[in-house]
TORDO-351530 format. One line per field, with one value per residue: residue number from 1; residue in one letter; x, y, z of N, C-alpha, C, CB in turn. Coordinates in nm, 4 decimals. Glycine has a CB too. Layout:
num NUM  ...
residuo A  ...
nc1 X  ...
nc2 Y  ...
nc3 Z  ...
cac1 X  ...
cac2 Y  ...
cac3 Z  ...
cc1 X  ...
cc2 Y  ...
cc3 Z  ...
cbc1 X  ...
cbc2 Y  ...
cbc3 Z  ...
END
This chain:
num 1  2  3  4  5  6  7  8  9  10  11  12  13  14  15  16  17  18  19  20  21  22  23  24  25  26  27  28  29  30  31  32  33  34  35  36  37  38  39  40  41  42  43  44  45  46  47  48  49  50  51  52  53  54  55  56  57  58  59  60  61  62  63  64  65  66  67  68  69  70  71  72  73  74  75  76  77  78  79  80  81  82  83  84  85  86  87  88  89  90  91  92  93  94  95  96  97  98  99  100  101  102  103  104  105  106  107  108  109  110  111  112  113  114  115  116  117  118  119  120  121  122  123  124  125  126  127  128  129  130  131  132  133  134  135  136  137  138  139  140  141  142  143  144  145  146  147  148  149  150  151  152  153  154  155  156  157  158  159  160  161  162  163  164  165  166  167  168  169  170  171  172  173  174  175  176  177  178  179  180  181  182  183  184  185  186  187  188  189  190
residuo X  X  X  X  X  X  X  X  X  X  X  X  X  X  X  X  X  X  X  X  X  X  X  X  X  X  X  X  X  X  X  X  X  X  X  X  X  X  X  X  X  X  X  X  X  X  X  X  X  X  X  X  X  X  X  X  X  X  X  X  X  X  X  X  X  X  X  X  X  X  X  X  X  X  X  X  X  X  X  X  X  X  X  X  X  X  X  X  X  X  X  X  X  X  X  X  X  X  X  X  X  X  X  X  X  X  X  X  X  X  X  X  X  X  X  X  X  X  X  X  X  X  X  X  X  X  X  X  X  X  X  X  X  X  X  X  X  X  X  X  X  X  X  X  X  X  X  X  X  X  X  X  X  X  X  X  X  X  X  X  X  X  X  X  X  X  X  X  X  X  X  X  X  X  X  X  X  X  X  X  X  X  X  X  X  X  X  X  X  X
nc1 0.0827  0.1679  0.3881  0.2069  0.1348  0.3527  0.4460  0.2217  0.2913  0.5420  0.5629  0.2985  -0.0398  -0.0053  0.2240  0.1717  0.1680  0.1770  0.3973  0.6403  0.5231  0.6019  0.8578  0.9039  0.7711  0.9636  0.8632  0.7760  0.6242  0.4166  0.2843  0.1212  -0.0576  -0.1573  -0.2253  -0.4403  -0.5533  -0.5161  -0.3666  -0.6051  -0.7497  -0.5968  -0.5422  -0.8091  -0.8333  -0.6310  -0.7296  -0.9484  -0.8430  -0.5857  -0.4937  -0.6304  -0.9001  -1.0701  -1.2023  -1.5266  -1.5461  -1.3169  -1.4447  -1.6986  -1.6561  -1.6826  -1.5132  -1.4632  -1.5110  -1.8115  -2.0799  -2.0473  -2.3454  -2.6247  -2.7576  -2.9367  -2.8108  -2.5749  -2.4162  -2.3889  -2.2901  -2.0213  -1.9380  -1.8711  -1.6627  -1.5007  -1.4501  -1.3030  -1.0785  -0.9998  -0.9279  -0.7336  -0.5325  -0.4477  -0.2546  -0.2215  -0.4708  -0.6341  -0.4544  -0.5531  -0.8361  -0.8068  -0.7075  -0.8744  -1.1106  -0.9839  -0.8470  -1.0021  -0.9663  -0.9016  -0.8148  -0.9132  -1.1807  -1.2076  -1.1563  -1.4072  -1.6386  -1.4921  -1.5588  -1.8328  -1.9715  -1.8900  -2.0064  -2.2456  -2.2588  -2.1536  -2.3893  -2.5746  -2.4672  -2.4668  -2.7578  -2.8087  -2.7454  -2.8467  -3.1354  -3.3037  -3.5148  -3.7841  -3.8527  -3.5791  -3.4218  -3.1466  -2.9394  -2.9329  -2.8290  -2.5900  -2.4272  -2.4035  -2.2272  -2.0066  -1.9233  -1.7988  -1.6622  -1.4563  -1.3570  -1.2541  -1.0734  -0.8785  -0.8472  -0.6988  -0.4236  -0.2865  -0.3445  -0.3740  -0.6447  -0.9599  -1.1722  -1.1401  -1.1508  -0.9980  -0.8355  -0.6639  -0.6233  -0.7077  -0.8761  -1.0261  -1.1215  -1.3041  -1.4811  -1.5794  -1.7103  -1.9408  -2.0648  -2.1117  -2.2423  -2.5329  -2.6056  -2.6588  -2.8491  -3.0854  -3.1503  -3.2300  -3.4255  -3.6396
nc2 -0.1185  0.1137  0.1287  0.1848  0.4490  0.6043  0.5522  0.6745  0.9418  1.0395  0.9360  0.9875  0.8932  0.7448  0.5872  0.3878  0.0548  -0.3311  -0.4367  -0.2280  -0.1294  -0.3563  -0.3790  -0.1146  -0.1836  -0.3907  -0.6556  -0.9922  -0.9643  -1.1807  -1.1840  -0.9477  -1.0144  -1.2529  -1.1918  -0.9600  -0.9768  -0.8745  -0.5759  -0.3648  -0.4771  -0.4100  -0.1698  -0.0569  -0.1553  0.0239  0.2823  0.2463  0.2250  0.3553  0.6793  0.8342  1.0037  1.2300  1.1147  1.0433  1.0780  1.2856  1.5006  1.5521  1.3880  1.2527  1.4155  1.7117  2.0364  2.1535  2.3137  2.7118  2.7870  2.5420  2.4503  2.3299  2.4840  2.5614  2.3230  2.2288  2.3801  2.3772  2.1608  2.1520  2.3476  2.1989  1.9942  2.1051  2.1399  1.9273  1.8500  1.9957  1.9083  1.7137  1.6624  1.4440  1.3369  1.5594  1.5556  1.2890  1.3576  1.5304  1.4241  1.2257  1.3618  1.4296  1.2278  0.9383  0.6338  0.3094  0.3708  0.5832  0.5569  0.3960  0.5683  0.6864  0.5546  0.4900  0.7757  0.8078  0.6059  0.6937  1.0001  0.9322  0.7794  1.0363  1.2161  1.0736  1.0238  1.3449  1.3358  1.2634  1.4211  1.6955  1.8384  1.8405  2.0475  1.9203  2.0131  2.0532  1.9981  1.8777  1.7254  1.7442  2.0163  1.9615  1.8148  1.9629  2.1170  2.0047  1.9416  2.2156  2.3031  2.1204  2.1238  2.3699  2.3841  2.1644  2.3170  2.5893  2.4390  2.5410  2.7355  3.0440  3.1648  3.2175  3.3530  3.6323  3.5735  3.5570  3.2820  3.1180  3.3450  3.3690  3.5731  3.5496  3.2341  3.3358  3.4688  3.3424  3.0533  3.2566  3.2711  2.9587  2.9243  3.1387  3.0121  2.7573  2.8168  2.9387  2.6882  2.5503  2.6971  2.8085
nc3 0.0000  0.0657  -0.0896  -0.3756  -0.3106  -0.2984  -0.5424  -0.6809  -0.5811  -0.6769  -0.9602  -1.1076  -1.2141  -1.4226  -1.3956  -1.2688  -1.2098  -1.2163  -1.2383  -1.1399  -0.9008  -0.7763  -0.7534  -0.6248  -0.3864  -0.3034  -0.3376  -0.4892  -0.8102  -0.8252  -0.5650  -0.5583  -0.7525  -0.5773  -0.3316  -0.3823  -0.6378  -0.8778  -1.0514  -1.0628  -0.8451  -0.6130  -0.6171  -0.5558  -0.3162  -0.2102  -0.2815  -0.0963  0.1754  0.1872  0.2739  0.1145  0.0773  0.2935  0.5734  0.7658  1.0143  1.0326  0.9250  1.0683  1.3475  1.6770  1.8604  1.7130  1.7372  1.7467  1.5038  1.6031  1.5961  1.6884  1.4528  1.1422  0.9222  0.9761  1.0313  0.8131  0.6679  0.8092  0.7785  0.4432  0.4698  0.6617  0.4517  0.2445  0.3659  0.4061  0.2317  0.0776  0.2740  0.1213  -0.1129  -0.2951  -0.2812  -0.4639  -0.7014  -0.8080  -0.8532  -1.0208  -1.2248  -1.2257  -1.3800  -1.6231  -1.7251  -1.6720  -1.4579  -1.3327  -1.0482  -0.9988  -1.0788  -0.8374  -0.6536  -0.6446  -0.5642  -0.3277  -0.2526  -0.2731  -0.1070  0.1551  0.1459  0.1850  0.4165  0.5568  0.5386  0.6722  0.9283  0.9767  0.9825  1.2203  1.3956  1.3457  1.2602  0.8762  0.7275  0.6100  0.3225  0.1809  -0.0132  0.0072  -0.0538  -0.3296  -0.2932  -0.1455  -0.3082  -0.5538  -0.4075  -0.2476  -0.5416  -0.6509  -0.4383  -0.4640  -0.7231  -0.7061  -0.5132  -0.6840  -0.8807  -0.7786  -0.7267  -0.9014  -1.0651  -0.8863  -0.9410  -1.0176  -1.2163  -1.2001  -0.8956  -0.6108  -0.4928  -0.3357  -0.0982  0.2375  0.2736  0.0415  0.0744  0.2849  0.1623  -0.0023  0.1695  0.3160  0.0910  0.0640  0.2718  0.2898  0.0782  0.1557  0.3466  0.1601  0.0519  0.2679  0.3418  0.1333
cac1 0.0000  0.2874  0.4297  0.1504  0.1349  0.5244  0.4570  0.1627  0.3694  0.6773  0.5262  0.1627  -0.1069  0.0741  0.3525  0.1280  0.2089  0.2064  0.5984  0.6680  0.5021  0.6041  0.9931  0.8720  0.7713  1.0558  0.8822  0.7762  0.4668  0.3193  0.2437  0.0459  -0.1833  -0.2112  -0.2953  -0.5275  -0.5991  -0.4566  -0.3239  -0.7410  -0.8042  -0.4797  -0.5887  -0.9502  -0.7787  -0.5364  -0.8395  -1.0639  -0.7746  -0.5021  -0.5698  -0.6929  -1.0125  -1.1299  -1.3300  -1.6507  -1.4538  -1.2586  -1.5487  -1.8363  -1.6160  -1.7097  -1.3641  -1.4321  -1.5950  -1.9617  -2.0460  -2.1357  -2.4890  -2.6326  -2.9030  -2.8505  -2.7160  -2.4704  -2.3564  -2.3894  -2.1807  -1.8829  -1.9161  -1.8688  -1.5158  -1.3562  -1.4535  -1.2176  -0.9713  -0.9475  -0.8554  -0.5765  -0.4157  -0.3971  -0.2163  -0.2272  -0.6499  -0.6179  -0.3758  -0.6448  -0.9578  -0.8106  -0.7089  -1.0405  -1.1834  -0.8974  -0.8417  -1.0860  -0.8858  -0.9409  -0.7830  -1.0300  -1.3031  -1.2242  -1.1893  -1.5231  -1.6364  -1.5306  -1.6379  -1.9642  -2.0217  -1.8234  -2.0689  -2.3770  -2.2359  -2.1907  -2.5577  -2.5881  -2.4262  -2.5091  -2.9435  -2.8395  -2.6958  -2.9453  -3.2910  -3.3169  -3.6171  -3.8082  -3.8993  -3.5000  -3.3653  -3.0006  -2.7961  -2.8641  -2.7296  -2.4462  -2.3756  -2.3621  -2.1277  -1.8945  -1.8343  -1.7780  -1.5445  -1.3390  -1.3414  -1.1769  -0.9212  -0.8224  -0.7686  -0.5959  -0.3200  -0.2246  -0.4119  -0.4208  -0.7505  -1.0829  -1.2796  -1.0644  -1.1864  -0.8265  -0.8499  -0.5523  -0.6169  -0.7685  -1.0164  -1.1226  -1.1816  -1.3927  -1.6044  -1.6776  -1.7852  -2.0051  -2.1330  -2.1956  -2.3579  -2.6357  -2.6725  -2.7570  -2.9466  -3.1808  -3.1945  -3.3066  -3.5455  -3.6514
cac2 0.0000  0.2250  0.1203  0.2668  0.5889  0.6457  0.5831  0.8160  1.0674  1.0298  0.9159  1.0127  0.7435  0.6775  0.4809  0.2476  -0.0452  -0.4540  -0.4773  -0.0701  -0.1420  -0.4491  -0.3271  -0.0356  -0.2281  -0.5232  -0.7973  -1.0577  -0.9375  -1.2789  -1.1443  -0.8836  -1.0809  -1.3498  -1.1252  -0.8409  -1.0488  -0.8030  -0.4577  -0.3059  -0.5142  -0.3294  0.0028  -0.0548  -0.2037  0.1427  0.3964  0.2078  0.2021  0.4695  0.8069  0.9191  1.0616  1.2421  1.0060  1.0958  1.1259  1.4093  1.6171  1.5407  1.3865  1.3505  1.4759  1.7854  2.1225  2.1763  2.4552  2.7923  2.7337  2.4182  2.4704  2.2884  2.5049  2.5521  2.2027  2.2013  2.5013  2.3559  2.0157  2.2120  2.3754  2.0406  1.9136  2.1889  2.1891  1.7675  1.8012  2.0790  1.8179  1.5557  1.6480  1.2904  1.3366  1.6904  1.5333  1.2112  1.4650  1.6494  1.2959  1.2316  1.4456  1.4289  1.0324  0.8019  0.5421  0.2164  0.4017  0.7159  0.5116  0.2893  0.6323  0.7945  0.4579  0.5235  0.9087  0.7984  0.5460  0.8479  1.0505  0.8451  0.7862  1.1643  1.3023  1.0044  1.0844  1.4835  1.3259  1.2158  1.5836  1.8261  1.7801  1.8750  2.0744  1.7903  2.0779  2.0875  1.8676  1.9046  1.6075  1.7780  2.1462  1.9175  1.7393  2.1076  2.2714  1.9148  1.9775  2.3353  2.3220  2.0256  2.1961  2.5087  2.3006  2.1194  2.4763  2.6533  2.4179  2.5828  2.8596  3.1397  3.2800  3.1713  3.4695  3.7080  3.5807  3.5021  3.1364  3.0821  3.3865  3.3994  3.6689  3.4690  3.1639  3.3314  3.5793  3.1592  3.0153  3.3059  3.2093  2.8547  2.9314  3.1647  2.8857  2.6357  2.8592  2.9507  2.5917  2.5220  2.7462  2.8647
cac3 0.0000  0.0982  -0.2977  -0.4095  -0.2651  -0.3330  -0.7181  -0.7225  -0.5577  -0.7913  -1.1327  -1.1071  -1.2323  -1.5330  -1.3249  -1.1727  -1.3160  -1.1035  -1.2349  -1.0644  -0.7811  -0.7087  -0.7629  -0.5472  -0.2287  -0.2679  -0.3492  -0.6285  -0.8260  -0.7813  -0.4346  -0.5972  -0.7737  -0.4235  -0.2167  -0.4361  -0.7433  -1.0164  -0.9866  -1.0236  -0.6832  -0.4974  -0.6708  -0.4940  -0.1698  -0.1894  -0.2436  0.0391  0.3286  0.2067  0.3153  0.0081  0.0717  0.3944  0.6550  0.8329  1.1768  0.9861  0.9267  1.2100  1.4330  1.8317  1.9181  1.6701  1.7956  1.6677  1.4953  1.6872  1.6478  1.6590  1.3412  1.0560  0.7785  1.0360  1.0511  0.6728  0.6166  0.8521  0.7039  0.3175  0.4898  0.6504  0.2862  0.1384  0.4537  0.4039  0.0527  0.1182  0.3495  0.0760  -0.1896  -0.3601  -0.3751  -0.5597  -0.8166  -0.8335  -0.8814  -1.1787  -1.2950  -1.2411  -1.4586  -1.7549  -1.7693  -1.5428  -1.4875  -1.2276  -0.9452  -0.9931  -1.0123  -0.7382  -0.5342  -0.6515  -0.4827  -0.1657  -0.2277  -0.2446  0.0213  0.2605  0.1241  0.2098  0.5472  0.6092  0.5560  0.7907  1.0614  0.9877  0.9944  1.3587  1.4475  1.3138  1.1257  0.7721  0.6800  0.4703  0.1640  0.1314  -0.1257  0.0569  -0.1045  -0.4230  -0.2843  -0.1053  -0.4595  -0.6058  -0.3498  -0.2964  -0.6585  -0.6954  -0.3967  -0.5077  -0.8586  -0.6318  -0.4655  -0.7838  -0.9590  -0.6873  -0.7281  -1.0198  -1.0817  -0.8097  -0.9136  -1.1336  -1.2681  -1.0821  -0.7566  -0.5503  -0.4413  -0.2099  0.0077  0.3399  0.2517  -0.0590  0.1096  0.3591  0.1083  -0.0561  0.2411  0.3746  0.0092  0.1008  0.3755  0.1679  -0.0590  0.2412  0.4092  0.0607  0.0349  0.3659  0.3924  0.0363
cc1 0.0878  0.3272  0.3533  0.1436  0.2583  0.4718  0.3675  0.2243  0.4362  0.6249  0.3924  0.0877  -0.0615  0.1976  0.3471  0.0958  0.2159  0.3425  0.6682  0.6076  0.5414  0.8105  0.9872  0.8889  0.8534  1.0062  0.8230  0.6117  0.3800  0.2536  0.1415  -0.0781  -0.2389  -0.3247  -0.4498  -0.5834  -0.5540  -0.4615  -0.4665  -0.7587  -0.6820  -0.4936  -0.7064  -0.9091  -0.7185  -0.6580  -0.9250  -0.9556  -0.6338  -0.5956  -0.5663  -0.7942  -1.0311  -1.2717  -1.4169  -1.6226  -1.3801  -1.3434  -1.6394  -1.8085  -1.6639  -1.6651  -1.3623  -1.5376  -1.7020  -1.9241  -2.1075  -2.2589  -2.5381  -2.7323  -2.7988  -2.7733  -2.5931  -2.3442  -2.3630  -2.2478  -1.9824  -1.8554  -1.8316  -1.6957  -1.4522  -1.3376  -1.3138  -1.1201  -0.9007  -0.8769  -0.7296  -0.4998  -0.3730  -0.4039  -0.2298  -0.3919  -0.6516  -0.5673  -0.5038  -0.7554  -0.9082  -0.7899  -0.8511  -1.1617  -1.1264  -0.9525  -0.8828  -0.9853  -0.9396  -0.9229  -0.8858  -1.1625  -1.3133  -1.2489  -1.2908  -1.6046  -1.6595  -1.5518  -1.7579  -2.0311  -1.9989  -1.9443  -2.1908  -2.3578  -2.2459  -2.2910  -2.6229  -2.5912  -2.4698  -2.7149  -2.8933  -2.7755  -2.8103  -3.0500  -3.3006  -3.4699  -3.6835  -3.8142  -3.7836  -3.4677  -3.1662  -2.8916  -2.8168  -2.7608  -2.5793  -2.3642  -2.3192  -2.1842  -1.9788  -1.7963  -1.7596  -1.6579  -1.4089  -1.2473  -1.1846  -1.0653  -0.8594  -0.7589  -0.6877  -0.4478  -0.2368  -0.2343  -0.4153  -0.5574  -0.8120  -1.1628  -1.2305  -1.0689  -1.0343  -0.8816  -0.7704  -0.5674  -0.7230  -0.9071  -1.0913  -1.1729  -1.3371  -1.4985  -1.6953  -1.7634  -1.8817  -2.1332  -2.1861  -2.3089  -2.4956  -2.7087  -2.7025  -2.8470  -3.0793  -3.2253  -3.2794  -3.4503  -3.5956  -3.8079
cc2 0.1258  0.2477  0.2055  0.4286  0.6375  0.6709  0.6714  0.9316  1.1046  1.0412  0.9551  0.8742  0.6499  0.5913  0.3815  0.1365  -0.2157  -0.4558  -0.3160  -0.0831  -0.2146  -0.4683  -0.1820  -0.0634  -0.3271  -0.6233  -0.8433  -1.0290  -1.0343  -1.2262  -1.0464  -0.9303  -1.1831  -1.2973  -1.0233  -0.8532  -1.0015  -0.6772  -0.3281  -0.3410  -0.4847  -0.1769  0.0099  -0.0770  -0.0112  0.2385  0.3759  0.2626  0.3807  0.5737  0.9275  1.0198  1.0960  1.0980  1.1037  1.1658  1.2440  1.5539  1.6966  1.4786  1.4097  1.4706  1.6471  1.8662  2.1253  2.2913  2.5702  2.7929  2.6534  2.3764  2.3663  2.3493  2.5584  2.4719  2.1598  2.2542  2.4046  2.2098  2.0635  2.2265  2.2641  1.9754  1.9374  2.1749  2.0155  1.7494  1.8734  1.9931  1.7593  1.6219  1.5367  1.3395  1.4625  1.6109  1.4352  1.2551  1.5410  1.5180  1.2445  1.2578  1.4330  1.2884  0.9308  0.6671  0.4550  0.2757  0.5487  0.6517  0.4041  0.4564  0.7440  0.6840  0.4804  0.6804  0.8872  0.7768  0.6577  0.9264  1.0167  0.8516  0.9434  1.2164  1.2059  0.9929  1.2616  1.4716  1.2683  1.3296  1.6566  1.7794  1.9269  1.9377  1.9726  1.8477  2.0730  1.9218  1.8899  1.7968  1.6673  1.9105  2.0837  1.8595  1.8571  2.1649  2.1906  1.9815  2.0443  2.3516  2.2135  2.0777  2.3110  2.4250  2.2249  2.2348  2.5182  2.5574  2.4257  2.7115  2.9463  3.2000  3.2018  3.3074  3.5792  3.7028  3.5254  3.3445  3.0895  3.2123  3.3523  3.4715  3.5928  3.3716  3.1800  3.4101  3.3919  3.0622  3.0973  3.2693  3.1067  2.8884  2.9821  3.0856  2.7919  2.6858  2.8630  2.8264  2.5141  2.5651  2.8505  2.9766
cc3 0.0000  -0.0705  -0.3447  -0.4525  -0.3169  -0.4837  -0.7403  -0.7117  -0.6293  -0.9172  -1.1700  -1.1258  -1.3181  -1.4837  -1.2509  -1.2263  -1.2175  -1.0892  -1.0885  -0.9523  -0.6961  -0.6721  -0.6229  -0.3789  -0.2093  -0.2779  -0.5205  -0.6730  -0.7944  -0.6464  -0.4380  -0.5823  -0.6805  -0.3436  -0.2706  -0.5893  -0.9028  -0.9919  -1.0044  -0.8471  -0.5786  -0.5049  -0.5699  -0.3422  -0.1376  -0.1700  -0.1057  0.1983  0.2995  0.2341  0.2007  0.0153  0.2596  0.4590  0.7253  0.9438  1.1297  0.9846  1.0451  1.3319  1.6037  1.8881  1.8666  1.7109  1.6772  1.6492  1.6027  1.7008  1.5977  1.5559  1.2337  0.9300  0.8472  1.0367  0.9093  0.6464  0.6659  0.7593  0.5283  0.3794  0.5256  0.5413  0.2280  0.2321  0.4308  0.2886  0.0416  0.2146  0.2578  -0.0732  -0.3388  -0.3918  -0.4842  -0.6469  -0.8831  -0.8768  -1.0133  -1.2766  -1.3757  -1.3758  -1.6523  -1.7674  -1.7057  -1.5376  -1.3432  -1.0536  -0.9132  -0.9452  -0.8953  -0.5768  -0.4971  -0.5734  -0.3388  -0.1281  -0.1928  -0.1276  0.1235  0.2773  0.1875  0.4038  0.5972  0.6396  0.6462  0.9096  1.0973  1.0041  1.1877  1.4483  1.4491  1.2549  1.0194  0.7305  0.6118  0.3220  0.1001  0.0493  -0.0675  -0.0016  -0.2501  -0.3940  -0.2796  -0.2247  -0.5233  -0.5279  -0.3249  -0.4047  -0.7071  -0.5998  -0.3832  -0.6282  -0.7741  -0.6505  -0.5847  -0.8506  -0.9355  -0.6991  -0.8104  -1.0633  -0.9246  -0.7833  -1.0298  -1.1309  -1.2147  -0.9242  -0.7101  -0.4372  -0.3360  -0.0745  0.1046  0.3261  0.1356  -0.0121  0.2206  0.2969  0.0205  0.0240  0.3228  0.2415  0.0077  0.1986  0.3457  0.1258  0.0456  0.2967  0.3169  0.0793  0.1450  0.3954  0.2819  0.1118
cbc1 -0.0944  0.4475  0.3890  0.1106  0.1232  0.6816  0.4251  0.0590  0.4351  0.7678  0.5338  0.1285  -0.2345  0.1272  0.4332  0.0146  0.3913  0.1585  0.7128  0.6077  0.4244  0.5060  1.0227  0.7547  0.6411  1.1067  0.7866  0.8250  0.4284  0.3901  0.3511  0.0751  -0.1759  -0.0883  -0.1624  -0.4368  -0.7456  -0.5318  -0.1613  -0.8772  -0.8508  -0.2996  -0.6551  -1.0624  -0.6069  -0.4188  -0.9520  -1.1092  -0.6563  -0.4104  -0.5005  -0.7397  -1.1307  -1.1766  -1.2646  -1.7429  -1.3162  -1.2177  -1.6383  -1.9726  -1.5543  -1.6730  -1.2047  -1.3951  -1.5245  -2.1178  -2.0877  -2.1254  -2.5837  -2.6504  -2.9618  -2.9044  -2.7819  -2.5072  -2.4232  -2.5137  -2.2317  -1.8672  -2.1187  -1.9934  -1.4856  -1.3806  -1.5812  -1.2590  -1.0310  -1.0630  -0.9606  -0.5959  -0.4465  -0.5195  -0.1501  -0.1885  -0.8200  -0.5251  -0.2047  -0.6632  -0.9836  -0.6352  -0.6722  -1.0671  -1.1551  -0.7105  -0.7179  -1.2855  -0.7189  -0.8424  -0.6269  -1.0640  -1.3778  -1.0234  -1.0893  -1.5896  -1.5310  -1.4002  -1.6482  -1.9999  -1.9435  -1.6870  -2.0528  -2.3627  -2.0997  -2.1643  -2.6731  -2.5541  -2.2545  -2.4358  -3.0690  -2.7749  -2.5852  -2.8913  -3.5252  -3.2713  -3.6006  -3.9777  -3.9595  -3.4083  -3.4112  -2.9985  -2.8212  -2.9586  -2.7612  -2.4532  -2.5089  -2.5179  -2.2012  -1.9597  -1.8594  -1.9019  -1.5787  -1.4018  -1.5434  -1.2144  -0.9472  -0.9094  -0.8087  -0.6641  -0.3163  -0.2624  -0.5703  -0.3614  -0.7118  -1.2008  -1.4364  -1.0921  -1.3357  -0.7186  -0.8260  -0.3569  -0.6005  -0.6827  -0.9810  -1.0711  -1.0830  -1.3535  -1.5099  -1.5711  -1.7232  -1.9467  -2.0947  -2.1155  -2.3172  -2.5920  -2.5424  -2.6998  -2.9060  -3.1402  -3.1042  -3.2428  -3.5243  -3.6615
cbc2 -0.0007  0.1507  -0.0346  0.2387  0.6093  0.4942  0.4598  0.8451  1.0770  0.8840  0.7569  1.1170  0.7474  0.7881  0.5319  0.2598  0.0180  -0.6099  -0.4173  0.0713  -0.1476  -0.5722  -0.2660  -0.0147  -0.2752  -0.5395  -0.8760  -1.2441  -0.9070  -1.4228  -1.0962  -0.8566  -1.1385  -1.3566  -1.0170  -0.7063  -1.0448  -0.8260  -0.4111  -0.3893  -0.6996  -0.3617  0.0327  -0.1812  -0.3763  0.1838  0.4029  -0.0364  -0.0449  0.5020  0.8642  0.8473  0.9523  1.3877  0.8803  0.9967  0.9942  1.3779  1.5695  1.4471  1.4369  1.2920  1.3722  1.7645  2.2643  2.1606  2.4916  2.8910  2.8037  2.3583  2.6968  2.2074  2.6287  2.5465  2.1088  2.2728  2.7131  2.3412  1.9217  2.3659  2.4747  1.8953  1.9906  2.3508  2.2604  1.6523  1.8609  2.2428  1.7170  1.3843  1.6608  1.1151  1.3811  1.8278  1.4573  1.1500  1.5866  1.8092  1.1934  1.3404  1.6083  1.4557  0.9678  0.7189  0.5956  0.0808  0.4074  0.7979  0.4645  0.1370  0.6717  0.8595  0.4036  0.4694  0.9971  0.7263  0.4045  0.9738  1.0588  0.6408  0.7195  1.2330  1.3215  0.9641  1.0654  1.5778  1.1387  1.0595  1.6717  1.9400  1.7564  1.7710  2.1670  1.7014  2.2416  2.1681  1.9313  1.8969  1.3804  1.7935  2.2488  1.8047  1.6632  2.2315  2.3671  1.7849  1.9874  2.4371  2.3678  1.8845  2.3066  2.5761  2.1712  2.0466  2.5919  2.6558  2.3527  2.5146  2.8211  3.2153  3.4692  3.0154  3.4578  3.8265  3.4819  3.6886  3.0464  3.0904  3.4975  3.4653  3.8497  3.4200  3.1084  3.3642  3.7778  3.0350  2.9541  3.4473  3.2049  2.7538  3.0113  3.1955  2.7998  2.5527  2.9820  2.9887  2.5421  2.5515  2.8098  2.7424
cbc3 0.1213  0.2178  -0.4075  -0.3555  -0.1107  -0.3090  -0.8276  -0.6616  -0.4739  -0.7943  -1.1864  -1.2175  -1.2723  -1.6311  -1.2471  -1.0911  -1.3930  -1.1442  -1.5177  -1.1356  -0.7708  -0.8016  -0.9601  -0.5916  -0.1709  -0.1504  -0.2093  -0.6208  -0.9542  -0.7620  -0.3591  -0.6942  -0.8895  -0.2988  -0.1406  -0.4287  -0.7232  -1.1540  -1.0708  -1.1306  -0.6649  -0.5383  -0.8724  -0.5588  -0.1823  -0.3250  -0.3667  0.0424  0.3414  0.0900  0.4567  -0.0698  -0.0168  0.3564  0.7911  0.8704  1.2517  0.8503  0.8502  1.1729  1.3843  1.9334  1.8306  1.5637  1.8405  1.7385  1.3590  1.6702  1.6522  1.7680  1.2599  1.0258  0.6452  1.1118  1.1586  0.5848  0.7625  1.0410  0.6789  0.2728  0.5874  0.7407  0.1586  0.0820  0.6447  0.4047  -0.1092  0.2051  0.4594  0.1176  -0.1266  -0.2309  -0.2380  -0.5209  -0.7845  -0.7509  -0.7413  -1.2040  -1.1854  -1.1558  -1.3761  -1.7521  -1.7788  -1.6181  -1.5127  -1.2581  -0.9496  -1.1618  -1.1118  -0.7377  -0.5027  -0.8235  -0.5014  -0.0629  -0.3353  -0.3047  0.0637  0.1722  0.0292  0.1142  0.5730  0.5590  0.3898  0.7940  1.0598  0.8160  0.8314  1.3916  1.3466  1.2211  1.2430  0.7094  0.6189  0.4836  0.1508  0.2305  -0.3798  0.2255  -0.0904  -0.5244  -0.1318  0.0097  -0.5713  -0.5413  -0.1496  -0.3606  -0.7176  -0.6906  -0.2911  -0.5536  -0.9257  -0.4515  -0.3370  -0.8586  -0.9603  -0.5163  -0.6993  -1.1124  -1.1446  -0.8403  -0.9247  -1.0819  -1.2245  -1.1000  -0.7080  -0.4018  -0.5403  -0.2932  -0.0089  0.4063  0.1981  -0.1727  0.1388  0.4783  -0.0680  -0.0940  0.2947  0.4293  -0.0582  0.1541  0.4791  0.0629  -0.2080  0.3520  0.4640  -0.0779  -0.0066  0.4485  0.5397  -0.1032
END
């Protein structure tokens, strides 16, 4: 699993290969295919367990402070920022997300996969926090704003700025999320 990660880091997706990996972590590819059946079912093993993707505990967490008030487009809104604050840790998912988008490949879709399920689990754990208006349709807003701020974080790592808005500062991030918030609130309570 470690192999893995190294060759994404180094070579991107294009270097993930059973022979390169298996030169990578020291041993004999046969061990590959034993253990993970062919280098798709170590790709799917790698997205599920590496720390590719933010976990639930990252976001909504016991351990992690609620938001200032306990409503739900509150607990929407913060959920939207650990989204964007989980993906600025992890380098490796940014690179995978623009991947994503360019060249789908087994390791993308093995980790839109465990986006999903994540996903599913989240509004899960966020229906046993707060109650959702019933009129709101909120997994589509959350589908919307996911996107738009993955989109961000994919950009910013290249780009400084989309439409002239400044993406890496401080003040931009917070004139975007006073924007989420808006947009959950409308949605909450059209």
């Amino acid at each position: 699993m470690r192999a893995v990660g190294r060759v994404l880091a180094r070579d991107g997706v294009d270097g993930l290969g059973v022979n390169a990996l298996a030169r990578e972590a020291g041993v004999d590819k046969v061990l590959i295919y034993r253990y993970f059946g062919d280098l798709d079912g170590l790709l799917e093993v790698f997205a599920e367990r590496g720390d590719v993707w933010w976990r639930v505990e990252e976001l909504i967490g016991d351990d992690l402070p609620p938001p200032e008030s306990d409503t739900p487009e509150a607990w929407l809104a913060l959920v939207v920022r650990r989204h964007v604050e989980a993906l600025q840790r992890r380098p490796m998912a940014v690179e995978l997300l623009a991947w994503e988008g360019a060249r789908p490949n087994t390791l993308t879709r093995a980790l839109d996969g465990v986006r999903e399920r994540r996903a599913f689990d989240l509004m899960a754990a966020l229906a046993r926090r707060t109650t959702i208006p019933p009129q709101a349709d909120i997994g589509a807003v959350m589908v919307l704003l996911a996107a738009a701020t993955s989109y961000l974080v994919v950009r910013a790592r290249n780009e400084p700025a989309f439409l002239g808005f400044d993406l890496r500062s401080t003040r931009g991030g917070e004139r975007l999320y006073a924007a989420v918030a808006a947009m959950i609130r409308g949605a909450l309570y059209p």
